[in-house]
C-alpha positions in Angstrom: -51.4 -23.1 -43.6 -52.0 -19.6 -43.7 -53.8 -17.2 -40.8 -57.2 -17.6 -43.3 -57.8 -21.2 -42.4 -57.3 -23.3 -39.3 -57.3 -27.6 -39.2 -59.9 -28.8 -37.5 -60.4 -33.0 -36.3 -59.9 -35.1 -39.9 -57.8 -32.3 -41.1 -60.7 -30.4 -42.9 -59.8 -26.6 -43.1 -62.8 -24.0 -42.0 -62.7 -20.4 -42.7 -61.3 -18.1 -39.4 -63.8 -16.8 -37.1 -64.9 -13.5 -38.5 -66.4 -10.4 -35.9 -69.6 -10.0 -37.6 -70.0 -6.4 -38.3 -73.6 -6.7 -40.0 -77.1 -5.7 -38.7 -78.6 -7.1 -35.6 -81.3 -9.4 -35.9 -85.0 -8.3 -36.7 -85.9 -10.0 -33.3 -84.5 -7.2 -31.3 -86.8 -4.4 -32.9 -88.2 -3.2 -29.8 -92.2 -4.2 -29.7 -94.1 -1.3 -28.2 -98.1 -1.5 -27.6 -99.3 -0.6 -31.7 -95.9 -2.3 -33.2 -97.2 -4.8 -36.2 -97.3 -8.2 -35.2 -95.3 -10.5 -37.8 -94.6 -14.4 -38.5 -91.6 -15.9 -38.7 -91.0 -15.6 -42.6 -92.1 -12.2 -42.2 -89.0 -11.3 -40.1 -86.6 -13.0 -42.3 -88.1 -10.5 -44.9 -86.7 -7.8 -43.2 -83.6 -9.6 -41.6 -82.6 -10.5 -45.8 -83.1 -6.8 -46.6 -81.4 -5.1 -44.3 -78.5 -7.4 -44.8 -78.9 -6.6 -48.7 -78.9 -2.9 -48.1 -75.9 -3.4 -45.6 -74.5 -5.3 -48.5 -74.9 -2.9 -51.2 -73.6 -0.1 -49.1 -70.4 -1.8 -47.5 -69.5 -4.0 -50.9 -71.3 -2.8 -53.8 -71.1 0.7 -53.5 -67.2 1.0 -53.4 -67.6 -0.2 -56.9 -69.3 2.8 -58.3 -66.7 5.2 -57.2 -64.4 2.6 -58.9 -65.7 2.7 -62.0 -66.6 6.4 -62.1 -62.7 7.0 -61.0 -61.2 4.6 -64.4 -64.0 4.5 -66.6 -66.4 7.4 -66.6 -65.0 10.2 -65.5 -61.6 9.4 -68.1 -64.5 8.6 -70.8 -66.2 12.2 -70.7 -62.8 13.8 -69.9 -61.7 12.4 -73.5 -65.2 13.4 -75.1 -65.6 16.6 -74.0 -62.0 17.6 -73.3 -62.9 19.2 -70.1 -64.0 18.2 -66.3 -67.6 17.9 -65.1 -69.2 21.2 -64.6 -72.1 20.0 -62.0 -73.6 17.1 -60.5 -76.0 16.7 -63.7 -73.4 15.6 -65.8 -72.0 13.6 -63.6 -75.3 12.1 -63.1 -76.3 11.5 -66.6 -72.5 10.0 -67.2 -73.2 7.5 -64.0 -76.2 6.2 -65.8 -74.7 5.1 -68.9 -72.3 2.9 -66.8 -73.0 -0.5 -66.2 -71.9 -1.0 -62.5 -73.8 1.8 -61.5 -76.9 0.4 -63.2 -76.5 -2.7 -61.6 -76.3 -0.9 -58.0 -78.7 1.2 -59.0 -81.7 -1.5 -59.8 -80.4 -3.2 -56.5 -81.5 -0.4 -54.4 -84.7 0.5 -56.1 -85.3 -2.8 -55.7 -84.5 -3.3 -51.7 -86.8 -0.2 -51.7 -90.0 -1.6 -53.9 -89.0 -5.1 -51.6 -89.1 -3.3 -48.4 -93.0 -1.7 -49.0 -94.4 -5.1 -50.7 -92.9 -6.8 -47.0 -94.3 -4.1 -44.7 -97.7 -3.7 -46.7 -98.1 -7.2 -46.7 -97.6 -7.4 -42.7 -99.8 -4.6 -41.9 -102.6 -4.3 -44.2 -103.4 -8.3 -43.3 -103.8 -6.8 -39.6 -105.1 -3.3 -40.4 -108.6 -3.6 -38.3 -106.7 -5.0 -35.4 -103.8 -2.3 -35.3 -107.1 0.3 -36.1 -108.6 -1.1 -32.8 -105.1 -1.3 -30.6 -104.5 2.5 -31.7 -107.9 3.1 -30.3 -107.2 0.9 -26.9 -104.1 2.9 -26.2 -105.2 6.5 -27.0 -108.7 5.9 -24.9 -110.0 9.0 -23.2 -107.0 10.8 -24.3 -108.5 12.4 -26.9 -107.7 15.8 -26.2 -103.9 15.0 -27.4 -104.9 13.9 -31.0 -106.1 16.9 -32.9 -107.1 15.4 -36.7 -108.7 17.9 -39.6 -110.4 15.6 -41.6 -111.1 18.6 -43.7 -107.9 20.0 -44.1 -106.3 19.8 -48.0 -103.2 17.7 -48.5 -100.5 19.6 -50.1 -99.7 18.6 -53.7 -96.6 17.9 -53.1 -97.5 15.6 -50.5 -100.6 14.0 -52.1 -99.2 13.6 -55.5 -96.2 11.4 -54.5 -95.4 7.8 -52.9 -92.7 9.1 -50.7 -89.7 6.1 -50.7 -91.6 4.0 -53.2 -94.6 3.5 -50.4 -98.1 3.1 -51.6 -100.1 5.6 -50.7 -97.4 7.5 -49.0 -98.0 8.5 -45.0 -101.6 10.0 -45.6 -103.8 7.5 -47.0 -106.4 6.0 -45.1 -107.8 2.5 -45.7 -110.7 2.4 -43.0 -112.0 4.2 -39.9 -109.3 5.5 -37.5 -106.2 3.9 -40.0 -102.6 3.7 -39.0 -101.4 1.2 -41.9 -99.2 3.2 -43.6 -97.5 4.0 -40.2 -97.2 0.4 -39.6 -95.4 0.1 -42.2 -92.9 2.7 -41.8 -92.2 2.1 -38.6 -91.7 -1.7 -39.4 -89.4 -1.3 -42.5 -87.3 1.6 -41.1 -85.1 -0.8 -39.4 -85.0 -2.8 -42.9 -83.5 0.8 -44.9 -81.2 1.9 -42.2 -79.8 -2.5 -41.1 -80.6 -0.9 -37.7 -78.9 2.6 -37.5 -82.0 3.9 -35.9 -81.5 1.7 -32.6 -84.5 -0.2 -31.4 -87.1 2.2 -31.8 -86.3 3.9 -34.6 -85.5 6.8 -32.3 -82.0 7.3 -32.7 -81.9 10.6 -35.1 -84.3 12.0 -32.0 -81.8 10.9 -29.4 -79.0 12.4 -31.4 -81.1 16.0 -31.4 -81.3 15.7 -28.1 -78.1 15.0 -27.7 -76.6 17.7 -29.6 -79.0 20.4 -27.9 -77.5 19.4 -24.5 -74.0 19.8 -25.4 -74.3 22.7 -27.1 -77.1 24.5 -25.6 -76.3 23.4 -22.0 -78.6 26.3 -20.7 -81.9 26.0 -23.2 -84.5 24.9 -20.9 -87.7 24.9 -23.3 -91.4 24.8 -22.2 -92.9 24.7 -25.3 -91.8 22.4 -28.4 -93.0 22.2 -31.8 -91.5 19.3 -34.2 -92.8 20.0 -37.5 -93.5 17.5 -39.9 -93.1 14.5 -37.0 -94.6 11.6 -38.6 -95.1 9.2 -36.6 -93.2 10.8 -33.6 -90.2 8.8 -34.3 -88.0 12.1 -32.9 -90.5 14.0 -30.8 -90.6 11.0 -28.3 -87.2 10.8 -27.3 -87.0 15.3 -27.2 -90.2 14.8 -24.5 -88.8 12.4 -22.3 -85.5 14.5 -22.5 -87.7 17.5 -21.4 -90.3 15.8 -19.4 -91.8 19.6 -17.9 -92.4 20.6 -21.7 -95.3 20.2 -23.9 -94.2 19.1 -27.2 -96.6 20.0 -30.2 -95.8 17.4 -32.9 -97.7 18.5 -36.3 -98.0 16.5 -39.4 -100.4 16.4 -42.7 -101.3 12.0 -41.9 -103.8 11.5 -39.9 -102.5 7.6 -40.0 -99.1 8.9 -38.7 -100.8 10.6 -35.4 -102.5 8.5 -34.1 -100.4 5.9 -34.3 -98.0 8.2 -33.0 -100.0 9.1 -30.2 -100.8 5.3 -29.6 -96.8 4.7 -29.7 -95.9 7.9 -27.3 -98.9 6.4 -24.7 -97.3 2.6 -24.8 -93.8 3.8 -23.9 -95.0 6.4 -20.9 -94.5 9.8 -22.9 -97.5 11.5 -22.0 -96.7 14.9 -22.7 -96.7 15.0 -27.0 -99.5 16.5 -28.5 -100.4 15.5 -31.6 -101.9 17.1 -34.1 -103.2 17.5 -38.5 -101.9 20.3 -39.7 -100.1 21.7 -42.6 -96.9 23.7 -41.1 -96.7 25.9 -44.0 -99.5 27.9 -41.9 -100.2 27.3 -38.2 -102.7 30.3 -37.3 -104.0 28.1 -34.7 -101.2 28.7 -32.3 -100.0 32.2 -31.3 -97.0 34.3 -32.3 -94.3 33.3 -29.9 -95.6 30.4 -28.8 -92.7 28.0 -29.0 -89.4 28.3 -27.1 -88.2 25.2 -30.2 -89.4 25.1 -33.6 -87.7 22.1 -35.1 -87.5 19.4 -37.7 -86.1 15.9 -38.2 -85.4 14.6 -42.0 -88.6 16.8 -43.1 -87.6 20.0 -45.1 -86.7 17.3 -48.1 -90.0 16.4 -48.2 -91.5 19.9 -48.9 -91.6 21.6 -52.2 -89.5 24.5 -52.9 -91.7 26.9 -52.7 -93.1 25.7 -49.4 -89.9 25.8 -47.2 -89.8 29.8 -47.6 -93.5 29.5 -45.8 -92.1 27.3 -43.8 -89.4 29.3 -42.2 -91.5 32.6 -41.9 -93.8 30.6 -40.4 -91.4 29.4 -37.9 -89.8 32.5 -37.0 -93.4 33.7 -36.6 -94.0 30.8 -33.7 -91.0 30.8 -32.0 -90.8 33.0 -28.4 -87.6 35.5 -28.4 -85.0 33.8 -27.4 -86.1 31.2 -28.5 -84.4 28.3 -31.2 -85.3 27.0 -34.4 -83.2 23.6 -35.2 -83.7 21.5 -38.7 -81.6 18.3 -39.0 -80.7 17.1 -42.5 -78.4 15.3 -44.9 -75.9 17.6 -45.7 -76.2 20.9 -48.5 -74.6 20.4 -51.8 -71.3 23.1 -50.7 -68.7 24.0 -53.4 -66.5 21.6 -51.2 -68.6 18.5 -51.7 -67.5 16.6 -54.4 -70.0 16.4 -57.8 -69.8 12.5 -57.7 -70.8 12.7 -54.0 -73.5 15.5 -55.1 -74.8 13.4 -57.8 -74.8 9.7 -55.3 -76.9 11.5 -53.4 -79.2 12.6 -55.8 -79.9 9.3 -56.3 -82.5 9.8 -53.9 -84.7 12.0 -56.0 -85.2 10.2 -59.2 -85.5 6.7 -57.9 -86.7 6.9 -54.5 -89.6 8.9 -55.0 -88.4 12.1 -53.3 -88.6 14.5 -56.0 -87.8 18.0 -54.1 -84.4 16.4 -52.2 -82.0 17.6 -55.4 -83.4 21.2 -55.0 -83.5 21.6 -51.3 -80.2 20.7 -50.9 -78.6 23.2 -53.3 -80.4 26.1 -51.7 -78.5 28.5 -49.2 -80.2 27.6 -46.2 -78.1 30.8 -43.9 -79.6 32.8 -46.7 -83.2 31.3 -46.5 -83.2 31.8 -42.4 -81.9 35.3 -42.7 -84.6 36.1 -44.9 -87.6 34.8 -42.5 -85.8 37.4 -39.8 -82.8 35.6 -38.3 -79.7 37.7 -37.8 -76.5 36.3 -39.4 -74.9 36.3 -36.4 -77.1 33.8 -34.6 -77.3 31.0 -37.5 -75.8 27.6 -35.9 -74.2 24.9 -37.9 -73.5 21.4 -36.2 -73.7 17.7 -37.2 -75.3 14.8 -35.2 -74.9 10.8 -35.6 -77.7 8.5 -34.8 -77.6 7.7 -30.8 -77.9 3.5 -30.3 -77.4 0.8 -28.0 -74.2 0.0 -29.3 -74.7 -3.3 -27.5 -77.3 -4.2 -29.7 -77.2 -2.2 -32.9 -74.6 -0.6 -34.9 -72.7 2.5 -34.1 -72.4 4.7 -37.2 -70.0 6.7 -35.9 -67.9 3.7 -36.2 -68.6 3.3 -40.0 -66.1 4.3 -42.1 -67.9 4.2 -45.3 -70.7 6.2 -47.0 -73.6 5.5 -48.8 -74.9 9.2 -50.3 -78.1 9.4 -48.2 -78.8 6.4 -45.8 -76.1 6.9 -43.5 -77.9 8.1 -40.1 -75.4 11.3 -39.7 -76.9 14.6 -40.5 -76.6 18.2 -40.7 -77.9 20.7 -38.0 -78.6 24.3 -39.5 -80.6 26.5 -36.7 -81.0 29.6 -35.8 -81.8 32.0 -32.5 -84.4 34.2 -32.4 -83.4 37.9 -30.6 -84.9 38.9 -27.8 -86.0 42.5 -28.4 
């Protein structure tokens, strides 16, 4: 008998005890005071996708660079009787393959699967979670700032970001946080529980990184820009619990659950509030001693994230830093397949500006809004979890073009004159 198999009583072989390397269960999602409530099947929805997506990234994904290696790249070598000349083509020649069109109608689907399963959840209990948001921001008022007034970008408005209805803005009732429901309740469904058990785990790693490497940066005033549902601004203020951290979005839906979420877990010093950050004239010049994002630039339009940066530069206090954390720029050292794997995001996942602002020279783009070369930073960060519990992805080995939660740090210091 091989090492594979072991006898048991009766002589019946069973399969070796394996270490299970897979996502935790859905159970241990930590439940703060607005968190969804949901029934038994309605875990199990979540517990099958996450194990799909694990699935398709660990197992199925391998096989794309397979058949790209032996079949496509060898196919348009012999057709064209040169190499690839950008991600494009490598794109387009992905697409006429059939393994990658099998991988590729997986995702999408895990995606579509993953909104039907957190709309369903939430919208069934949308009054309720209207009225707990309400319970838990109180007389607080003062720290939720809405602008029912204000005009959704286009590029916001026009688009179901990641396939979900209505995308973080839309309201279904009086004081709505739905659509933030649903994203917080699916996230751990995308990432099989990267994010650690709040979700938090790409704020954690900021907060991280900013303490090893900017040992000395004692901030009093943060803005996090774009902070939906203040997945990363929470764990930044109870890392600096004498700040006041500013989180600004365009959803009213996202805010006030976020504020609802900051109150239930004890983080009382977030403000949160509507705005669009292409243009913050309600707060001063040099008001910030950190400007920073979280997965948000990707989001924005071209044309915005030139705004964007002035307008950061504008905010921030000499001295101060601007940090944005995303997934990696398309370099001349990337590889095209791996440029065109994760472009995957922008023509099926409803993200339609992430193949443009990843090309773009970012150095370039913060020089231009006033930072001098010499103080750009570069630095990578990897999702902070209790390992305990939930997976370590600085343990995986493998690489799935856009959902792994390690990122890119490009920031900047502003001079003190």
């Amino acid at each position: 008998m091989d090492g594979s198999a072991k006898a048991v009583s009766g002589g019946t072989p069973v399969a070796a005890q394996v270490t299970y390397d897979g996502p935790p269960d859905y159970r241990v999602v930590g439940k703060h005071g607005i968190f969804p409530k949901l029934t038994h099947d309605e875990v199990e929805r979540f517990n099958f996708l996450a194990q799909m997506n694990r699935h398709l990234a660990a197992r199925v994904l391998p096989g794309v660079k397979a058949a790209f290696d032996t079949r496509v790249e060898p196919a348009f070598k012999s057709e064209h009787g040169r190499d690839f000349k950008d991600r494009h083509e490598v794109r387009r020649a992905l697409a006429k393959d059939p393994y990658w069109r099998l991988w590729s109608a997986l995702r999408r689907s895990t995606m579509e699967i993953r909104q039907q399963a957190g709309r369903w959840a939430t919208l069934r209990q949308r009054e309720e979670l209207a009225q707990r948001a309400q319970a838990l921001i109180g007389d607080d008022q003062g720290r939720l700032v809405l602008d029912p007034a204000m005009p959704l970008p286009r590029y916001i408005a026009a688009i179901d970001h990641h396939c979900m209805p209505g995308s973080y803005h839309t309201e279904y009732g009086p004081s709505d946080v739905a659509n933030a429901a649903n994203y917080d309740s699916g996230l751990f469904a995308t990432t099989g529980g990267m994010l650690g058990r709040y979700n938090d785990g790409g704020g954690q790693a900021v907060v991280q990184w900013v303490k090893a490497n900017l040992p000395d940066f004692k901030p009093k005033r943060i803005l996090d820009i774009g902070c939906g549902l203040g997945h990363n601004a929470v764990p930044i203020a109870q890392a600096f619990p004498d700040a006041e951290v500013v989180a600004v979005d365009v959803g009213a839906p996202m805010l006030r659950y976020g504020l609802a979420r900051a109150k239930s877990l004890g983080v009382n010093n977030i403000r949160f509030v509507q705005a669009n950050v292409e243009s913050l004239p309600q707060f001063a010049d040099g008001g910030f001693d950190w400007v920073q994002s979280t997965m948000f630039l990707h989001e924005t339009s071209y044309a915005s994230m030139k705004r964007i940066f002035a307008e950061s530069f504008r905010l921030l206090a000499p001295g101060g830093f601007v940090l944005h954390v995303e997934q990696p720029q398309y370099a001349p050292t990337m590889p095209l397949f791996e440029q065109a794997m994760r472009d995957w995001d922008a023509f099926y996942n409803a993200e339609p500006f992430w193949t443009k602002m990843h090309e773009v020279d970012l150095d370039a783009w913060m020089a231009e809004a006033g930072f001098p070369a010499e103080t750009i930073l570069h630095g990578g960060v990897m999702a902070v979890v209790d390992t305990t519990l939930f997976p370590d992805v600085a343990q995986e080995k493998g690489e799935d073009y856009g959902r792994k939660a390690a990122w890119h740090v490009v920031g900047a210091r502003k001079e003190v004159v």
